[in-house]
ROSEFI-594496 format. One record per residue (C-alpha): chain; residue number from 1; residue in one letter; x, y, z. Coordinates in Angstrom, 3 decimals. Example, Ala and Ser with C-alpha at 12.3 -4.5 7.8 and 13.67 -1.06 7.14 Angstrom:
REM residues 2
+--------+-----+--------+----------+----------+----------+
: chaine : num : residu :       px :       py :       pz :
+--------+-----+--------+----------+----------+----------+
:      A :   1 :      a :   12.300 :   -4.500 :    7.800 :
:      A :   2 :      s :   13.670 :   -1.060 :    7.140 :
+--------+-----+--------+----------+----------+----------+
This chain:
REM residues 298
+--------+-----+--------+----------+----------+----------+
: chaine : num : residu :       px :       py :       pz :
+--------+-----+--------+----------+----------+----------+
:      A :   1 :      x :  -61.955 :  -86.846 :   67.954 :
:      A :   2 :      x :  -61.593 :  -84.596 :   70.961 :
:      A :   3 :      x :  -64.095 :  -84.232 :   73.920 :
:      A :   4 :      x :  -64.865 :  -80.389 :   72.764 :
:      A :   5 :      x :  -66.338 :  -82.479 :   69.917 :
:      A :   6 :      x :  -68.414 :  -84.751 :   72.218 :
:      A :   7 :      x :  -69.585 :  -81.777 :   74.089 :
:      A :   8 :      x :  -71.152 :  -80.413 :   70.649 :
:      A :   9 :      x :  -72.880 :  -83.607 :   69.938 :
:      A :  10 :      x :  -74.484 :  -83.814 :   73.284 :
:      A :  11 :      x :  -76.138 :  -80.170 :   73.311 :
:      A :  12 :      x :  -77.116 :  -80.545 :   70.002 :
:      A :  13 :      x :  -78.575 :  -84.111 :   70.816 :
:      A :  14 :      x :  -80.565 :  -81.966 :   73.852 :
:      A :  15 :      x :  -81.355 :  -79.320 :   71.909 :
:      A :  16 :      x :  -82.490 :  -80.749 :   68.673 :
:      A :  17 :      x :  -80.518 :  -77.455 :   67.157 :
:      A :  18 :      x :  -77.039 :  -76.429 :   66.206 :
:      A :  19 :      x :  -78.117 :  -72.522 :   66.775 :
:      A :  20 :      x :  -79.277 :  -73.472 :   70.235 :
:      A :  21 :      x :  -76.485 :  -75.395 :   70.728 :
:      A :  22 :      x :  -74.305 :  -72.742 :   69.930 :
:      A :  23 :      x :  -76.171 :  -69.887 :   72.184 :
:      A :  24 :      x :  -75.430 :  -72.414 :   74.832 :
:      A :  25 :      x :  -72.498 :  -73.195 :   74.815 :
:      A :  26 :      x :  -71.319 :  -69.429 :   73.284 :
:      A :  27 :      x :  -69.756 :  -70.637 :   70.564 :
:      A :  28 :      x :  -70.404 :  -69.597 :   66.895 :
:      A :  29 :      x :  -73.274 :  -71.990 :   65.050 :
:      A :  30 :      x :  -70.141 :  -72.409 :   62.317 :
:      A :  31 :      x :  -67.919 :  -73.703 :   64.823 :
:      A :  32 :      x :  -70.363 :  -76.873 :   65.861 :
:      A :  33 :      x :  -71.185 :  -77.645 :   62.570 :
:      A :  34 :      x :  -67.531 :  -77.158 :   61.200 :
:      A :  35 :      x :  -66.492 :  -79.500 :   64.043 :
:      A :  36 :      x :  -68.942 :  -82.116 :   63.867 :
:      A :  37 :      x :  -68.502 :  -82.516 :   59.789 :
:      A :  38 :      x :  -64.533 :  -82.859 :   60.543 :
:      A :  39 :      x :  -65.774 :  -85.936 :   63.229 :
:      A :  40 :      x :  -68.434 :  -86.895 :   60.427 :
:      A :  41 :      x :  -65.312 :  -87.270 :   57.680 :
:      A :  42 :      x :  -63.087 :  -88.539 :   60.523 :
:      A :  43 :      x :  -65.669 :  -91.390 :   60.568 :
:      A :  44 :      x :  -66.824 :  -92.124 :   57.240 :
:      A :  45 :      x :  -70.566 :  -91.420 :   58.561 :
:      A :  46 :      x :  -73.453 :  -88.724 :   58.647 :
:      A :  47 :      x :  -74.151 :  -88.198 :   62.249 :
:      A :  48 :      x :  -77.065 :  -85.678 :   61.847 :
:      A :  49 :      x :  -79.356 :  -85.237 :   59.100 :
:      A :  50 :      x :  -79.824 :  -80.865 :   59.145 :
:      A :  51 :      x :  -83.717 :  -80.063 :   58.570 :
:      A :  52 :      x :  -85.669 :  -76.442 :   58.954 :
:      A :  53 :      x :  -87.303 :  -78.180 :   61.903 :
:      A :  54 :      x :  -83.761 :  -79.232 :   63.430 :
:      A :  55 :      x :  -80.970 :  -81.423 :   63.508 :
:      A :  56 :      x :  -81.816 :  -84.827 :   64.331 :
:      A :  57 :      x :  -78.794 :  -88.086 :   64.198 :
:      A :  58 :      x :  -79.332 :  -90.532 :   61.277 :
:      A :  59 :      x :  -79.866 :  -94.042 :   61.853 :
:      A :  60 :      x :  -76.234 :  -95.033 :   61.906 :
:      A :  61 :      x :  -75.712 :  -91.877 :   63.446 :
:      A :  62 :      x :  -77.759 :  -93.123 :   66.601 :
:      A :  63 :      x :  -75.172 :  -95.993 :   67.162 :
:      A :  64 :      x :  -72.145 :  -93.652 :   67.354 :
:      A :  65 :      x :  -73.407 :  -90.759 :   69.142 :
:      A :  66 :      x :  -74.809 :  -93.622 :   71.884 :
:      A :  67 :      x :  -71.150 :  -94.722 :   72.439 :
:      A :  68 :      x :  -69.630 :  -90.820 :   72.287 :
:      A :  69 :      x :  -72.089 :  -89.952 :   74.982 :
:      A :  70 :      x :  -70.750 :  -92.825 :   76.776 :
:      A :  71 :      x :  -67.138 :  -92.136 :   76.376 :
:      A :  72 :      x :  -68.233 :  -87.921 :   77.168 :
:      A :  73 :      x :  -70.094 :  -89.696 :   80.756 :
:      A :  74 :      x :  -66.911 :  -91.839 :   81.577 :
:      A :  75 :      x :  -64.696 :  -88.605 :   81.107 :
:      A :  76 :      x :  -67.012 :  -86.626 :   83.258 :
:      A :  77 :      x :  -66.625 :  -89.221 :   85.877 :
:      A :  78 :      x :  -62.790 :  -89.064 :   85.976 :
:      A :  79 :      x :  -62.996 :  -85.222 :   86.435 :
:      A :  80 :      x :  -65.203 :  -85.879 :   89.440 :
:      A :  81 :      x :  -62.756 :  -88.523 :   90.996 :
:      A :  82 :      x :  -59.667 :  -86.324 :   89.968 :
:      A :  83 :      x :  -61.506 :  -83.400 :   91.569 :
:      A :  84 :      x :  -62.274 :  -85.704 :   94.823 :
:      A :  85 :      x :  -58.657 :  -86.520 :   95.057 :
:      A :  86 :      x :  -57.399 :  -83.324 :   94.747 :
:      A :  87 :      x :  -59.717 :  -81.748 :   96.971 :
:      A :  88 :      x :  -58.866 :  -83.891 :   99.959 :
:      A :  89 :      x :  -55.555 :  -81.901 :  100.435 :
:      A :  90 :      x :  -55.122 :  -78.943 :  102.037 :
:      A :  91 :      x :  -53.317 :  -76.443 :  104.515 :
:      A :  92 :      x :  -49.903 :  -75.505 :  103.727 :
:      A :  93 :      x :  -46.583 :  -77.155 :  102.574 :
:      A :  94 :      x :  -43.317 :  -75.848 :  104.121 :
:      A :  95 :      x :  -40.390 :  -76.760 :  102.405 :
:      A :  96 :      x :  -36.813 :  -76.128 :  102.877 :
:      A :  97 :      x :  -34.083 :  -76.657 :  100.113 :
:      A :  98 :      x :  -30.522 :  -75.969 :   98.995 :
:      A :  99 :      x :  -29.989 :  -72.895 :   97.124 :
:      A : 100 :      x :  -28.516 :  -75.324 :   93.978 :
:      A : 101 :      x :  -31.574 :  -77.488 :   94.394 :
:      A : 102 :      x :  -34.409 :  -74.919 :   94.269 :
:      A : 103 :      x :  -32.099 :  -73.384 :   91.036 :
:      A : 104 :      x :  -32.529 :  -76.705 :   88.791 :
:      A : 105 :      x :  -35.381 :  -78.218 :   89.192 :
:      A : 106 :      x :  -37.648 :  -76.680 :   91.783 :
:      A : 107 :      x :  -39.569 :  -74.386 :   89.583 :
:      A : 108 :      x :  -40.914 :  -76.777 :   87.062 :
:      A : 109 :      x :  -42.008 :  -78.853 :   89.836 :
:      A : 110 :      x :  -44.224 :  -76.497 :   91.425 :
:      A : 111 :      x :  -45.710 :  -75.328 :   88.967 :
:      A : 112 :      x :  -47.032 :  -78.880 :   87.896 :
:      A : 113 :      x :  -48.194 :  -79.209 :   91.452 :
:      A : 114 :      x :  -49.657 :  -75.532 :   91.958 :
:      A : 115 :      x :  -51.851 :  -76.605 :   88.758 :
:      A : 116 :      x :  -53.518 :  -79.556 :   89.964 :
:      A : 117 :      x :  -53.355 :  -78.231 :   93.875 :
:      A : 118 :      x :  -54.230 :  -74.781 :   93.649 :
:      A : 119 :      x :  -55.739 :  -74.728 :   97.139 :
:      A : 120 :      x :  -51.890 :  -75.690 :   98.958 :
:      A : 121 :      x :  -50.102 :  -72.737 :   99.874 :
:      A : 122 :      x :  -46.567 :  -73.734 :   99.390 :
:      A : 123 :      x :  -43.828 :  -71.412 :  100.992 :
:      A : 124 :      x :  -39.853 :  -72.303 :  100.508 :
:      A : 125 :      x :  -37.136 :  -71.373 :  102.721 :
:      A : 126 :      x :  -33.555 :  -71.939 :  101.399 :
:      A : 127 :      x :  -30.978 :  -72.658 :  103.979 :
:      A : 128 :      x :  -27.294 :  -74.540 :  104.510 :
:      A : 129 :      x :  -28.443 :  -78.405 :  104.337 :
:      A : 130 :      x :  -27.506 :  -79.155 :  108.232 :
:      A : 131 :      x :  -30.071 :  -76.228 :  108.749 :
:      A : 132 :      x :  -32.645 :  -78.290 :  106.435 :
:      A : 133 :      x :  -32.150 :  -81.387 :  108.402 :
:      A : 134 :      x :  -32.767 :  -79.694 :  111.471 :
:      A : 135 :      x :  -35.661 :  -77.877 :  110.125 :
:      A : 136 :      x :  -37.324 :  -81.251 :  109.086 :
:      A : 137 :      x :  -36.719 :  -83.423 :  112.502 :
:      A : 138 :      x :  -38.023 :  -80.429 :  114.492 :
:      A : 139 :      x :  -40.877 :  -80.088 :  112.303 :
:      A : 140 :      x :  -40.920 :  -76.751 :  111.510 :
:      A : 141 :      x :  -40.940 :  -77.576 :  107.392 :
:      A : 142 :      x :  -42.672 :  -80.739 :  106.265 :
:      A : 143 :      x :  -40.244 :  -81.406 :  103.551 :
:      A : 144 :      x :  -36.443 :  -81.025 :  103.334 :
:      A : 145 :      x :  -34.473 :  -81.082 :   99.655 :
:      A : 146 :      x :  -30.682 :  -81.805 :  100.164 :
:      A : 147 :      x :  -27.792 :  -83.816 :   98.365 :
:      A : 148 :      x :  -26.397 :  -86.603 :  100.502 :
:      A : 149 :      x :  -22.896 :  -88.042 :  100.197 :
:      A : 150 :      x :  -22.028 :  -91.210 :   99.824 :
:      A : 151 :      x :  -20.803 :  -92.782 :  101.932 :
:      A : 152 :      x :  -20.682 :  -89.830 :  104.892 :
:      A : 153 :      x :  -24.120 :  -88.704 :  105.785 :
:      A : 154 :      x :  -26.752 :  -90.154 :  108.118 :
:      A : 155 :      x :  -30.018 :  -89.228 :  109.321 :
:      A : 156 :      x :  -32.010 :  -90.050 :  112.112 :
:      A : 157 :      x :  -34.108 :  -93.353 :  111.906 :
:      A : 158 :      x :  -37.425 :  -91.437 :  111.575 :
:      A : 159 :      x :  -36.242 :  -88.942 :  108.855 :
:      A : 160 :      x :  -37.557 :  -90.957 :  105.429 :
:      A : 161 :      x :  -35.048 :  -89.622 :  102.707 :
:      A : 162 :      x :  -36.132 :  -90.410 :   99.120 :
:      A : 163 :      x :  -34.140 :  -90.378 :   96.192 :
:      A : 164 :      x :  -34.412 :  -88.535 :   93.499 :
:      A : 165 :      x :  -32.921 :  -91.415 :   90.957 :
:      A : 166 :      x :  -30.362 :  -88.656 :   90.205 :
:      A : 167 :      x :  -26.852 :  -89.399 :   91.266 :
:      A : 168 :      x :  -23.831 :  -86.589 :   90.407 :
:      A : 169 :      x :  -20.467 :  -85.517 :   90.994 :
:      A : 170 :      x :  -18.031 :  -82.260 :   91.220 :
:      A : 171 :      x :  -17.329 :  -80.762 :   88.305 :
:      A : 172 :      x :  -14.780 :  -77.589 :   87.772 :
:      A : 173 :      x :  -16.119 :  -74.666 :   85.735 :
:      A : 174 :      x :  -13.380 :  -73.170 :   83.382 :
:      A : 175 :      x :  -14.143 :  -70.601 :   80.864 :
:      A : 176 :      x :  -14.328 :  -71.598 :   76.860 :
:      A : 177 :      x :  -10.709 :  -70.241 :   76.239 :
:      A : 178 :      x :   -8.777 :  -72.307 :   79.405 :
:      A : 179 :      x :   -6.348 :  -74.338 :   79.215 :
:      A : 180 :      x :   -8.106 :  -76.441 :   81.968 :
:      A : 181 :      x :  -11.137 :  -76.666 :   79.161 :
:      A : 182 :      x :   -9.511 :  -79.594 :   77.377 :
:      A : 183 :      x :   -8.811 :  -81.727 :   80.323 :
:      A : 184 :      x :  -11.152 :  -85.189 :   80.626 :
:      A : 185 :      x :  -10.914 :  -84.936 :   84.292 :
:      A : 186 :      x :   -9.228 :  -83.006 :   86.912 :
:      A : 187 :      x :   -7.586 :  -83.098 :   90.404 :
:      A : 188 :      x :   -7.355 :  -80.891 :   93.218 :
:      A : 189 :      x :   -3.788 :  -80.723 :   92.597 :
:      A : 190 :      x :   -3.841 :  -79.566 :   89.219 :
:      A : 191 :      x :   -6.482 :  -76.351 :   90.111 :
:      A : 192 :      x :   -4.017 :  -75.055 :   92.927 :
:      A : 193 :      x :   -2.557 :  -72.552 :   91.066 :
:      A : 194 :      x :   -5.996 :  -70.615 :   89.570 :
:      A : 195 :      x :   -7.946 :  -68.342 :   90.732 :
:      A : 196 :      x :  -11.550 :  -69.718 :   92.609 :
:      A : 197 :      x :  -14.505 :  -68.138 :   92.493 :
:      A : 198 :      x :  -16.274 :  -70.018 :   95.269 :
:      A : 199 :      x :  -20.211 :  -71.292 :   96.133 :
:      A : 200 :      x :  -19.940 :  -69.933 :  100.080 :
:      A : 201 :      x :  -21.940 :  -72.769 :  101.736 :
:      A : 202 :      x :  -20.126 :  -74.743 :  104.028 :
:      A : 203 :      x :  -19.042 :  -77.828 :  102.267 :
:      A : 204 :      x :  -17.618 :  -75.642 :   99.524 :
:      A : 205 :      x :  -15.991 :  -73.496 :  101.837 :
:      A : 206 :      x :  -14.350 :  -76.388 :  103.811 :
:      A : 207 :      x :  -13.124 :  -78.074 :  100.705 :
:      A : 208 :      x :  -11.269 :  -74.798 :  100.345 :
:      A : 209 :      x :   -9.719 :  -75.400 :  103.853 :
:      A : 210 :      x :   -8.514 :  -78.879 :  103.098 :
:      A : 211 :      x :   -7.076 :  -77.615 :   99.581 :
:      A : 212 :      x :   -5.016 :  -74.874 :  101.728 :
:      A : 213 :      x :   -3.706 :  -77.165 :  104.516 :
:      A : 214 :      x :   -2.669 :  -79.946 :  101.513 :
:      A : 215 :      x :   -1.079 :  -76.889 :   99.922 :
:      A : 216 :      x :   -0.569 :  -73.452 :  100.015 :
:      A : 217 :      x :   -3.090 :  -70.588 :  100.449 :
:      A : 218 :      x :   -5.651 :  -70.302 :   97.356 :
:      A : 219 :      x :   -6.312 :  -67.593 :   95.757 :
:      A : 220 :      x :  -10.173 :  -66.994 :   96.227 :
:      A : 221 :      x :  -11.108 :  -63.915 :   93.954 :
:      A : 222 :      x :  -14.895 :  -63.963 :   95.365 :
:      A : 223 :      x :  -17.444 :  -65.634 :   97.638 :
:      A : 224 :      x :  -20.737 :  -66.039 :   96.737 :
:      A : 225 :      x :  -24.333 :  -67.633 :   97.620 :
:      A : 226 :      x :  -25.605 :  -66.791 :   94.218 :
:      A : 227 :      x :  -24.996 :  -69.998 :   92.036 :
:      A : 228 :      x :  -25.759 :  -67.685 :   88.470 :
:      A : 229 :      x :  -23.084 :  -65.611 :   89.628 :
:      A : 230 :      x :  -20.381 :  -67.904 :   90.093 :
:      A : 231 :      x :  -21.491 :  -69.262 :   86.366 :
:      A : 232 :      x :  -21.103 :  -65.810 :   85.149 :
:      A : 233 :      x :  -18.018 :  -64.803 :   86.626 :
:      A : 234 :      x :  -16.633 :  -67.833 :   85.452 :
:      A : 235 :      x :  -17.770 :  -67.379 :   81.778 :
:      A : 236 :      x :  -15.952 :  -63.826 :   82.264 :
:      A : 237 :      x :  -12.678 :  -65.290 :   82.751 :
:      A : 238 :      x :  -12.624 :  -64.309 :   86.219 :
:      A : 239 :      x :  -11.624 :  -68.037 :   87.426 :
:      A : 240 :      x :  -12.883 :  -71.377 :   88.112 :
:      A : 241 :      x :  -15.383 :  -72.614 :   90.126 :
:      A : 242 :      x :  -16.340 :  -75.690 :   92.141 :
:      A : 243 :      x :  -19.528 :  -76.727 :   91.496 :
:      A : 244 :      x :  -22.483 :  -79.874 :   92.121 :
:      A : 245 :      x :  -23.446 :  -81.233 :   88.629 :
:      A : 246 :      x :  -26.862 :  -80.743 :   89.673 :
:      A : 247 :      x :  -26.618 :  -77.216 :   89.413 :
:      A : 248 :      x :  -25.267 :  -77.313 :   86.080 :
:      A : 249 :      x :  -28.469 :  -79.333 :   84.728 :
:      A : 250 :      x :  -29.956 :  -77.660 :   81.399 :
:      A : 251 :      x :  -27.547 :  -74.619 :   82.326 :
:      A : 252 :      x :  -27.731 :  -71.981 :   79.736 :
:      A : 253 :      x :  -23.975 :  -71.078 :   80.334 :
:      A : 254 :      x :  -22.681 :  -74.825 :   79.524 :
:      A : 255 :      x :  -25.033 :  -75.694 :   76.910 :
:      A : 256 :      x :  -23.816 :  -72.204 :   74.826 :
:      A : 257 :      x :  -20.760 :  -72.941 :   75.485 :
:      A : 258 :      x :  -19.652 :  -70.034 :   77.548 :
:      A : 259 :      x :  -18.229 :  -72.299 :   80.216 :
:      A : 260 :      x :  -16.966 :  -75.685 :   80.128 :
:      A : 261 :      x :  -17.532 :  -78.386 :   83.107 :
:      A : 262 :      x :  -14.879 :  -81.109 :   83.660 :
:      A : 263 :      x :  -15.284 :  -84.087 :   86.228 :
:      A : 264 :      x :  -13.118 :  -83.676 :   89.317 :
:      A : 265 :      x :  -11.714 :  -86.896 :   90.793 :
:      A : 266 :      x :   -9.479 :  -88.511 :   93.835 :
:      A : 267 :      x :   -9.239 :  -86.709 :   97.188 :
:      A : 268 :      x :  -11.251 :  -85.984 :   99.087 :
:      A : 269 :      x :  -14.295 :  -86.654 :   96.356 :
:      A : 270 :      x :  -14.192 :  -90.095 :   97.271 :
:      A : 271 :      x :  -17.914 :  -90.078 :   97.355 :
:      A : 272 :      x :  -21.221 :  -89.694 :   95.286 :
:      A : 273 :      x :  -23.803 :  -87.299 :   95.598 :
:      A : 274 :      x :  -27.308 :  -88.350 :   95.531 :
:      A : 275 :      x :  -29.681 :  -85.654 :   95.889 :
:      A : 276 :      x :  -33.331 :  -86.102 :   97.687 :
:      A : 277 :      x :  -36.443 :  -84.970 :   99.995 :
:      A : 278 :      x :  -36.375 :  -85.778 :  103.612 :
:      A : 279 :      x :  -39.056 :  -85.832 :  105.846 :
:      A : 280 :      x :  -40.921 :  -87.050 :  109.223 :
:      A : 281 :      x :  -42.818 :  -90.089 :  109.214 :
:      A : 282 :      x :  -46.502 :  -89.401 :  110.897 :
:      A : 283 :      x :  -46.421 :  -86.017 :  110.579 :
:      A : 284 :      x :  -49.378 :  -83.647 :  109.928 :
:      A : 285 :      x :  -48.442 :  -83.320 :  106.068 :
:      A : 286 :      x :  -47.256 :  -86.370 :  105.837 :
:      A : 287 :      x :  -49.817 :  -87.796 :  102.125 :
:      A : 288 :      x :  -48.633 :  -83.920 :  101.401 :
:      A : 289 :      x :  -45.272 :  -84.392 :  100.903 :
:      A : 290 :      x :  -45.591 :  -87.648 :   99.593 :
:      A : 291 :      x :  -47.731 :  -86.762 :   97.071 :
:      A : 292 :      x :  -45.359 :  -83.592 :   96.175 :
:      A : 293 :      x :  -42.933 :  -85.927 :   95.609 :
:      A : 294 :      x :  -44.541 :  -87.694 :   92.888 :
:      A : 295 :      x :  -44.034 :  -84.393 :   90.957 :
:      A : 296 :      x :  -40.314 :  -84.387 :   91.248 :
:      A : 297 :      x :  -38.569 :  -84.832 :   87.832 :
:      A : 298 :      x :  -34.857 :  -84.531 :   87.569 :
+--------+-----+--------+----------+----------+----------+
């Protein structure tokens, strides 16, 4: 049973005629009758006893149809309510997010949203996540996406941060044929030697900084804000990378095979990642962003 079904047996119930029925609802008279025999079998019963002057529902037929009409009324009324719901949002949602977030994840989720909100213009910014913070307690965006480190990063009492239920790690990129490829786990000191190609945010760029002053100078072979390219040129043999394990979620490289991601442990990764929105308490947007939220699959 499906509720096109119940929406055949209701016109024809009106009209007293599968043809009419049909014109109505511009559908071909085969594809009622087709339908409602399949619900007819389905049940074991004659709904509708077919006549020259029309198409009328049996006596047992009157029982069922009573409750299918019911059921059809009920679903109409959830439509309404979903409709009301909906319909109380509006304006716009300004969101800003790290590059790696908006790569895994962010797609799927506004899409889902955009479907049942239609009427929400939704604009993203991407930006450095101390620039996303910002953004969100100065209220210029009404929702911030970032990855937090624990322990390490605080926010200000009035930013709400909620989780995503999705905690990760570092992970080095090595192509198929490395050596590195059949390590469990790595440490900083055992990449030292190999070319980087490097994700030129910040943190990345800082971790970089701390591997030099431990060491000597590394050999960075490119610099780029372009996560797809750092998976590429890795997969190319150009080096290894440093990379979030949230950007490698459902990566096409990794799951082929082309590269191959190894955990990296001890100093200075002393931390987890946990990756999250952020935003204002009170503001404008604030059942916006909330409800947004409720969207987010990881």
């Amino acid at each position: 049973m499906n509720f096109e079904q119940l929406e055949y047996i209701k016109e024809v119930i009106e009209t007293k005629s599968m043809s009419i029925a049909a014109e109505n609802l511009h559908v071909s008279q085969s594809a009622i009758s087709q339908s409602i025999s399949l619900l007819e079998k389905e049940f074991g019963v004659q709904l509708f006893k077919r006549s020259r002057i029309g198409t009328f529902p049996t006596d047992e037929g009157k029982k069922i149809i009573k409750k299918l009409l019911e059921i059809l009324k009920k679903t109409d009324e959830l439509k309404e309510e979903v409709q009301s719901i909906t319909s109380s949002f509006s304006g716009e949602l300004k969101i800003a997010t790290n590059p790696s977030i908006f790569m895994t994840f962010l797609p799927k989720t506004l899409s889902k949203f955009k479907n049942n909100f239609p009427q929400i213009k939704v604009t993203i910014k991407e930006m450095e996540k101390i620039d996303v913070i910002d953004s969100v307690d100065q209220g210029t965006v009404d929702l911030g996406l970032i990855s937090l480190f624990k322990p390490g990063d605080k926010l200000a009492d009035h930013i709400i941060f909620h989780p995503f239920h999705y905690e990760g790690n570092f992970n080095i990129i090595v192509p198929k044929d490395s050596a590195l490829a059949f390590s469990k786990e790595l440490q900083l000191v055992d990449i030292k030697d190999y070319p980087f190609v490097i994700y030129d945010r910040s943190f990345y760029n800082n971790l970089i900084d701390d591997l030099e002053k431990q060491y000597e100078s590394i050999n960075v072979i490119l610099r780029t804000k372009n996560s797809e390219v750092i998976k590429r040129a890795v997969s190319e043999g150009l080096g290894i990378s440093l990379v979030s394990s949230l950007m490698l979620k459902d990566d096409p490289y990794l799951e082929s095979g082309k590269i191959v991601a190894i955990p990296l442990t001890g100093y200075p990764l002393n931390f987890n990642v946990i990756s999250g929105g952020i935003y204002s308490n009170g503001r404008n947007q604030y059942r916006l962003v909330k409800k947004f939220l409720e969207y987010v699959e990881i």
